[in-house]
Structures are given as structure tokens and as C-alpha cells.
N, C-alpha and C positions, 0 to 999 in steps of 0.2 A: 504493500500500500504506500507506503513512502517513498520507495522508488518512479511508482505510477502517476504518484502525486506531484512527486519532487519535478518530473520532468513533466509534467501538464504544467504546471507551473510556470516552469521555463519558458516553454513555448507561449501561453497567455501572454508573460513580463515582455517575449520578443514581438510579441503580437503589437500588445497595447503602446510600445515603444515607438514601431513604426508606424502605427496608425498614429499616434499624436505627433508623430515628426512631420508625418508627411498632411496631416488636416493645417498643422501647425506654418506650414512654408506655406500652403495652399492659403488661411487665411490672412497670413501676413503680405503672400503676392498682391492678392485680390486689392487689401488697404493699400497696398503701397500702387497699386496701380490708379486706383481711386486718388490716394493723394495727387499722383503727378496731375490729374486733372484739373484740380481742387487748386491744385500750385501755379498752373495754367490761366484759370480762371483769377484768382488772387493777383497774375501779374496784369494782367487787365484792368483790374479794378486801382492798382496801383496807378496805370499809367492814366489812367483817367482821374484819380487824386492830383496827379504830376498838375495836369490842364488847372485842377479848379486852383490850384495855390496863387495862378496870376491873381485871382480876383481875392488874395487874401486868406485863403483857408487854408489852414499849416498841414502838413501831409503827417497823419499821424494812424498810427495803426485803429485805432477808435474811429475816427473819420473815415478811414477807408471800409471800414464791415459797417457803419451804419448801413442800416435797413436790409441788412443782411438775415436770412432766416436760417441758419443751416449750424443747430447745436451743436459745439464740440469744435467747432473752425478756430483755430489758434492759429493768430499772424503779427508777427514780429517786424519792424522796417527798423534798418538802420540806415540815416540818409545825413548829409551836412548840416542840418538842421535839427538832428540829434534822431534818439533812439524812443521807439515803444512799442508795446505789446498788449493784446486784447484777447480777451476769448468769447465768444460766441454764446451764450445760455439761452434757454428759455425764457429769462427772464429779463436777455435784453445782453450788453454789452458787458462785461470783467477787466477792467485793465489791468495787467502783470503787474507785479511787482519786480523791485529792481532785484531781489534775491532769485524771484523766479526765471527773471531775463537772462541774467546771470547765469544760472543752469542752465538755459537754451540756447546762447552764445555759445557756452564753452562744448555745449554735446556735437552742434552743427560746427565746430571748428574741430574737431576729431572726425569727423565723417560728415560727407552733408545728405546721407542719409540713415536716420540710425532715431534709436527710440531713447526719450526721453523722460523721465516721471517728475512733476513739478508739485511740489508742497503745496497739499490742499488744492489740486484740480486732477492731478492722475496720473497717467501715464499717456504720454502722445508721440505715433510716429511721426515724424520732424522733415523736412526736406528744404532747401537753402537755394534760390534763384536770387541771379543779379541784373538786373535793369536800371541804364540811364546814371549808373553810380548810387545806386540805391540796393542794401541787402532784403531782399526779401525772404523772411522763414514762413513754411507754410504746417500745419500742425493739423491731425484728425486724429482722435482719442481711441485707445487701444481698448477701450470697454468692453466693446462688443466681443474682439477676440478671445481679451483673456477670460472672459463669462462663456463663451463658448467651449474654450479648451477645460476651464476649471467642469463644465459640464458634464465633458466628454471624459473626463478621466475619472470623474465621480461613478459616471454609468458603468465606464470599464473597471472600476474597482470592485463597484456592487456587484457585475454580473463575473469577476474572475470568482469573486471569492464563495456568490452562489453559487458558482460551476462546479468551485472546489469539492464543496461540500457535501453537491448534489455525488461530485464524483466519489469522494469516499465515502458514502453511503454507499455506492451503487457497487464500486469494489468491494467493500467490506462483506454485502450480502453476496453477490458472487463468489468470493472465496469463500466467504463462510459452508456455502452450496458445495462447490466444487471441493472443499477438502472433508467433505461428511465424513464418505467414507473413510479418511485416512485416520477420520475422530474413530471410526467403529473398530478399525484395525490396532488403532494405539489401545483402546478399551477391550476388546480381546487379549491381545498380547498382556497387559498388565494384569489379568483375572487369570489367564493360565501362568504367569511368570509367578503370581502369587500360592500356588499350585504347589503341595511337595511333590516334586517328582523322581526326588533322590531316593527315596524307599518307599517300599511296599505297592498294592497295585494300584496302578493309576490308569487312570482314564481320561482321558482330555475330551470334554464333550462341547467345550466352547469352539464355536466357528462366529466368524464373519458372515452375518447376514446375506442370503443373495442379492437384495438390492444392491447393497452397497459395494459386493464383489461381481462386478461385469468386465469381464475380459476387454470388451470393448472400449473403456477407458482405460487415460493411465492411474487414475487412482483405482479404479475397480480392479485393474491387473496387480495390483501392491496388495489387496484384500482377496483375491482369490490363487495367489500368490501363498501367501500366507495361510489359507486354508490346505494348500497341499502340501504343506510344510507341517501341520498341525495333524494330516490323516497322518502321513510318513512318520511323525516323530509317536505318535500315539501306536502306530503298529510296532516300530520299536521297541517301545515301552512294554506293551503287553508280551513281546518275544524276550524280553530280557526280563519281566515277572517271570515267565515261563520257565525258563532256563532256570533261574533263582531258585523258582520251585523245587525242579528237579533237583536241583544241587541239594538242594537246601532236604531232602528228602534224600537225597544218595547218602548223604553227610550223615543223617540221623539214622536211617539204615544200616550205615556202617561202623557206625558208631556203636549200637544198640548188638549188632550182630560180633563184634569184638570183645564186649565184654564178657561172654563166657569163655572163648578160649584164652582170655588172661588171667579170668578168675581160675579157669585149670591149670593154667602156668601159677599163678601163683601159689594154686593148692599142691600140687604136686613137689613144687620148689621147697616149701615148709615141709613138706611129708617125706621128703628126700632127706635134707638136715636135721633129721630126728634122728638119724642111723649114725652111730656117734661111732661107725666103722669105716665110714667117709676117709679118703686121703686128705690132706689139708688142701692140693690143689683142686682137687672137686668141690669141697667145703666153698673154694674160694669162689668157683664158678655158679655152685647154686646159688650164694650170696648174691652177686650180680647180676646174675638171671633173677633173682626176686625182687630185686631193687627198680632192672629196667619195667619188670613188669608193672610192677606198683607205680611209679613213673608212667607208660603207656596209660595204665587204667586211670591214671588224672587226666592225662589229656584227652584221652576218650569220653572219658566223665564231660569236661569242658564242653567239645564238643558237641554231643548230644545236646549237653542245656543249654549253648546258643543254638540250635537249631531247633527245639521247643520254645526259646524262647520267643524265636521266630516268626514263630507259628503262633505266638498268643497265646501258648501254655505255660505252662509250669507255676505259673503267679496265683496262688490262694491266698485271696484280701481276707483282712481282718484289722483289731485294730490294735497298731502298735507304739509303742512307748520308746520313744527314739532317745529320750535320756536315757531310758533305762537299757534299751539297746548299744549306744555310746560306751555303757562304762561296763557291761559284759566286754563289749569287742577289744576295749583297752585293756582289759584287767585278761582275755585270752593273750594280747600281743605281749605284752609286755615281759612274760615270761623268755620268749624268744628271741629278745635281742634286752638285758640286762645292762649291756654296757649305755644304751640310749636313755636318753632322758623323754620320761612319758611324765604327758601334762592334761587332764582332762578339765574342760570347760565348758557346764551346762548349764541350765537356768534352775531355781526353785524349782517355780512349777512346770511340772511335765510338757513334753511337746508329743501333743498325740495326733498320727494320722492314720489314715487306713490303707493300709498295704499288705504285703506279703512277709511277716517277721523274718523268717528262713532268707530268704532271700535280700530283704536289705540287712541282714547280719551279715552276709556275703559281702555285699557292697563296701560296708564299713572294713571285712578283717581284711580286703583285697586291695583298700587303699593303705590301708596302715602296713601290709606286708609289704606294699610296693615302695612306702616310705623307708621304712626298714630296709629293704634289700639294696636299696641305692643310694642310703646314705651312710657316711661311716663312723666309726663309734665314737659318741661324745655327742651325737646331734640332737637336737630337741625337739619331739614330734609332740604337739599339740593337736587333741581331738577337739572338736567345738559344736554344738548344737544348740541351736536359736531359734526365733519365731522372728521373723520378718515379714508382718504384712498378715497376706493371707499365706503364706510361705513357707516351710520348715527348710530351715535350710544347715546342711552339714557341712564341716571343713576338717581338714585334713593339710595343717602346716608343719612344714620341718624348714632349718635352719643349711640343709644342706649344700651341697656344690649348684642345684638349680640343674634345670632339664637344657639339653641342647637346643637352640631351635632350629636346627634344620630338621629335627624329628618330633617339634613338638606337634605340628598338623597331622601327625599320623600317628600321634602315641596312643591311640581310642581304637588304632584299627587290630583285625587280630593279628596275631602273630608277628607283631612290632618290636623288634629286639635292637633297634638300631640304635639306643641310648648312649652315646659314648662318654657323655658329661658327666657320667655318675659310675660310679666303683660296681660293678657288678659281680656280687659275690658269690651265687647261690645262681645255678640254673633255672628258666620257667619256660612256662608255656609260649611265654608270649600272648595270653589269653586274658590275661588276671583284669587289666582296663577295661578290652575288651567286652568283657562278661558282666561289667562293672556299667557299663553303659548302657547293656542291654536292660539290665534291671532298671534302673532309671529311667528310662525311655520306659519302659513297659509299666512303670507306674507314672506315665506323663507329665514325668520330669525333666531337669536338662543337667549333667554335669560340665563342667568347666576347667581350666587350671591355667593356671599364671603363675611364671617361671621369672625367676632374676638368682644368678651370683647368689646365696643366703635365704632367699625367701622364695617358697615356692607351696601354693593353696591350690589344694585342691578343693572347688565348692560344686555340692551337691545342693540343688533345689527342687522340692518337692512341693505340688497345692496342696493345704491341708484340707481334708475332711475331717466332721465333727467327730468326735468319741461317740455321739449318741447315734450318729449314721447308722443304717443298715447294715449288718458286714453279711459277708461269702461264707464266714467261715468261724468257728469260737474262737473269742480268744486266745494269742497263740504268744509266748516266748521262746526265743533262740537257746 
């Protein structure tokens, strides 16, 4: 619109410019041609003043336009008998003053054709004849022009600036028209961008109106554009739920299907080391062989319960007491790493919501394990549990070296061992976050962490449900 305007603009300013230049020469020819008549006629009348001065009568600019009708006539003599000047009125003769003569002398002595403006009578084009030894100036008042031009530039102001206005109105609703559809396409896009479409299944049902997607324009081809970008990405979507599934059921399946021949590895590895006729080198093998097993059966374990959890299983709500929860999970960790300093911090009263006890018991000893395992001894791990809001919210701070960050955007995914920042002492899964997030998420929450040098929290948040809520399931502790 600015651009459309800026140069209508332009063009009108060029417009009105040369119209007023060229009315402008046009009516100042016209006077000026008029004058030399008027200057014609004026030396006439002079020379006929010449005749009457034998009998007496002084040749004066006064005497010469008596009984002259013709308003606005300014005539100036300068003769040996001296100088004077008259102007012509309605209401009969004006004679100049000497200041005014004075400005008309000196304008017809820079030009002796050229425009004059005299104090208190106007502005008048001027013209300068000489007969007989007599100056004659001849003057007809610029009135008319300049009330014409002041008219005409009035008319061209009012009608640019209507035009303008007319004009951006008129652009305004036409674009507004013509870019409809790009309004319906930016409003789609923002309701599916709003959309999760990073997990679980998704469907994208938002399209672009047909109206507003007609191939036959170019905003309707950006909208129906768009709509096959929205079929494509939604078939996507549903093949990569798909796949997911599958996985996500091969995962559980064989997860589920492993656990009894490790429970027989493991049973049989005990049932072997009973036989105290064992060599020491076999001794030392079944040992290892029981150890990996028990090992395998964790990560199996793992497994399986993100892939239930996947599924929207494994979670039996009830209602739990997250203080009381906090200082079981510290009073289990703290055994485990003795050289650490454990610090718990909870409120009076209770913070109770409804969830899965089992499982955020989990959440709690998998973050305090992970503090533990990756910090070294002397560090200060603080448990914390609050009520923010309508919020329960848990932390998990240590004093440690702080997470890397080239690995901090993937310490939540499974099997993340890329940690280099921190002393890793004790083997895992690479699940323990992991599994830790799924819980969270599956009670529709968010966990978080924030890393520096020394200070590094992990926060859990959860919405609290009342104590009095309805639960799944009886009350349950860890």
C-alpha cells in the first residue's frame, strides 16, 4: 500500500506541477498580452494629454485616466515637468504615493517587463513605453490570476488527496480480498504447528479450505500447496506411528520373552555354586555368568517398562504423599554412597497428589542414583519437595562437576551414555533418565535440568490432584 500510494502520489505532485506551470504561463501570456494593448492604448491617451498642456493643463498621470473606466489601470509618467502615478478604482481615480512610485520605478528599471506588488493596492504586471521624452508605465493587476491559480491548486489538493484516500481504501480492501486465502493458510499452519506431533499418534485433520485453495490463483496454489504437504506429512506420520508400534511391541515381546531364559540362567548359575566341588576357575565363571545375567535381567526389566509405559500401562493412580515419598527415597540412597552429603528438604504439610507411588518412587531413587553415580565423593545432593501453584514440584540438586552440554539435549533419550563431564563410576543402562521421563510424562508432567560448573537441578513438575479425588486404586506406599 505504501509503495502504491507513494508513487500515485508522485505522479499526482508531477501532475499538478505541470498543470499549474503550464495554466500558470498560459495566464500570465494572456495578461501580458492584454497589457501591451492597454500600454498601446495608455500611449494614446498620453499623447493626446501632450496636445491639451498648450492650453494649460499639466500632463499628469491623474489627468491622463480621467474619465477612464477600466479598474485596476495603473499608469505612471515620468516627463520634465516631473513624475506621477494613478490607479484606476471603482470609485474613481488613486494617486500613488511616492513610496509606491518608488517601487515601480525601480521594478521597470530591472526589467521593463516584470510584476510588481505595491503597498496597499496588490500586485501588478508593469510594462515601461517611451514617447516624445516622456516615461510611460503601464500596470493591470495580477488579481485575477493569482485567485485563479490559488483556485486551481486548492481543487488539485482536494481532489489528490481524495484520490488518495479513495485509493487506499480501494487497495486496502483489495489486498485484504486477495490475500484471504494466505490469512487461511497462515491459520492452518499455526493450529497444526500447535499440534504435538513428536509423539504418539497423530492425525492432522486441519486442511485449507477449498475456496481458498484454487490452483488457479497464486495465493490459492500456496493453500492447496500446503494441503499436499499436510496429506504427505500426515501419511508419514501414521507410517512412523506404525513402525513405532511395531517396535514398540517387538521391544516388549522380546523383552517379556527373555526373561525366563535369564531367570534359568540365573537359577541354574546359583544351583551350580552350591557344589562346593567346583574348581575355583569354574566358581569364577559361574560368578560372572550370574552377575551378567542379573545385569541382562535389569535391562530387560527396563525395557519392557518403557515399552508398557508406552503403551499407557503400567501406571496404577492412587494417592501419594510425595514428602513422605522424598524421605523413603533419601533414607534408601543414602546408604549407597556414604561418603556424599544427603540433605532433604520438604515442607510441614504434606504435598499430596494422585499418581502411581511405585513408580514415582522410581523417578525419585533414578534421579538420586544418577546424582550419585556422576558425582564424586564429598558432593552435596539435596532432595527438595514443594507446592508451587497448583504444582508439586520435585528437585534433585548436587554440587557436582555439572553435565556436558553437548549431551545435555539428549540426556532424557534412552541409552544416553555420552556424559563425559562427570566421573562415571559404576556401569548402566543408559535407561535410568530415560525411564524417568516416561513416568513423568505419563502422569502429565514435565521434567527438566539445568547444568553449570557446581550447580546442576534437576526439576520435576507435576499438576496436583486433591487427596479427596477419586483414585484407581487404594492407597499405596513405596
Amino acid at each position: 500500500m505504501a509503495a502504491v500510494i507513494g508513487f500515485v502520489s508522485l505522479i499526482l505532485i508531477i501532475v499538478a506541477v505541470i498543470t499549474s506551470a503550464t495554466l500558470g504561463t498560459s495566464l500570465e501570456g494572456r495578461l501580458q498580452d492584454q497589457l501591451n494593448r492597454i500600454a498601446s492604448q495608455t500611449t494614446v491617451l498620453v499623447k493626446q494629454a501632450q496636445i491639451l498642456t498648450v492650453a494649460g493643463r499639466p500632463l499628469t498621470a491623474q489627468n491622463v485616466l480621467a474619465g477612464q473606466h477600466y479598474p485596476g489601470l495603473l499608469l505612471a509618467i515620468a516627463s520634465e515637468d516631473g513624475v506621477s502615478g494613478a490607479l484606476v478604482t471603482s470609485d474613481g481615480t488613486t494617486v500613488l504615493t511616492d513610496s509606491q512610485f518608488d517601487a515601480l520605478t525601480d521594478a521597470v528599471n530591472e526589467s521593463p517587463n516584470t510584476s510588481v506588488t505595491l503597498d496597499g493596492l496588490g500586485s501588478f504586471s508593469v510594462t515601461v513605453r517611451e514617447y516624445g521624452g516622456v516615461g510611460i508605465i503601464t500596470g493591470l493587476p495580477r488579481d485575477e490570476v493569482q485567485s485563479t491559480m490559488a483556485q486551481l491548486l486548492t481543487v488539485i489538493t482536494l481532489a489528490t488527496l481524495g484520490g488518495l484516500i479513495l485509493l487506499a481504501l480501494t487497495t486496502a480492501i483489495t489486498i485484504r480480498v486477495s490475500l484471504r486465502p494466505l490469512r487461511a493458510v497462515a491459520g492452518t499452519a499455526t493450529r497444526v504447528a500447535n499440534q504435538p506431533l513428536d509423539r504418539g499418534e497423530v492425525t492432522i485433520s486441519e486442511r485449507v479450505p477449498d475456496a481458498e485453495a484454487d490452483p488457479r490463483t497464486e495465493t490459492g496454489m500456496v493453500g492447496a500447496a500446503l494441503n499436499r504437504l499436510l496429506d504427505h506429512v500426515n501419511d508419514s506420520l501414521a507410517s512412523r506411528q506404525k513402525n513405532e508400534e511395531r517396535m514398540r511391541r517387538f521391544v516388549a515381546d522380546a523383552s517379556h520373552e527373555l526373561r525366563t531364559p535369564l531367570a534359568s540362567i540365573r537359577g541354574y548359575s546359583e544351583l551350580s555354586l552350591r557344589d562346593r566341588a567346583l574348581p575355583e576357575t569354574a566358581q569364577t565363571a559361574l560368578e560372572r555368568i550370574q552377575a551378567q545375567s542379573l545385569r541382562m535381567t535389569r535391562l530387560v526389566e527396563d525395557l519392557l517398562l518403557l515399552a508398557r509405559l508406552d503403551e499407557g500401562q503400567e501406571l496404577v493412580h492412587g494417592t501419594v504423599d510425595l514428602t513422605r515419598l522424598a524421605l523413603e527415597g533419601l533414607t534408601d540412597a543414602r546408604p549407597t554412597a556414604p561418603a556424599h552429603h544427603w540433605i532433604i528438604d520438604v515442607p510441614e504439610e504434606p504435598v499430596v497428589m494422585l499418581g502411581d507411588a511405585g513408580r514415582l518412587h522410581q523417578v525419585v531413587a533414578n534421579l538420586l542414583a544418577n546424582a550419585r553415580t556422576h558425582t564424586p565423593e564429598g558432593t552435596t545432593i539435596t532432595l527438595s519437595v514443594a507446592r508451587e501453584g497448583d504444582d508439586a514440584v520435585i528437585r534433585v540438586h548436587d554440587d557436582g562437576p555439572g553435565i556436558d552440554p553437548e549431551v545435555r539435549d539428549e540426556l532424557f533419550a534412552r541409552f544416553a551414555r555420552g556424559d563425559t563431564s562427570r566421573a562415571r563410576q559404576t556401569g548402566g543402562t543408559g535407561l535410568g533418565l530415560a525411564i524417568a521421563k516416561a513416568i513423568v510424562e505419563g502422569h502429565n508432567g514435565e521434567i527438566a535440568v539445568e547444568s553449570a560448573p557446581g550447580d546442576t537441578t534437576f526439576t520435576v513438575r507435576f499438576p496436583l490432584t486433591p487427596a479427596s479425588a477419586p483414585s484407581s486404586a487404594p492407597d499405596s506406599t513405596p
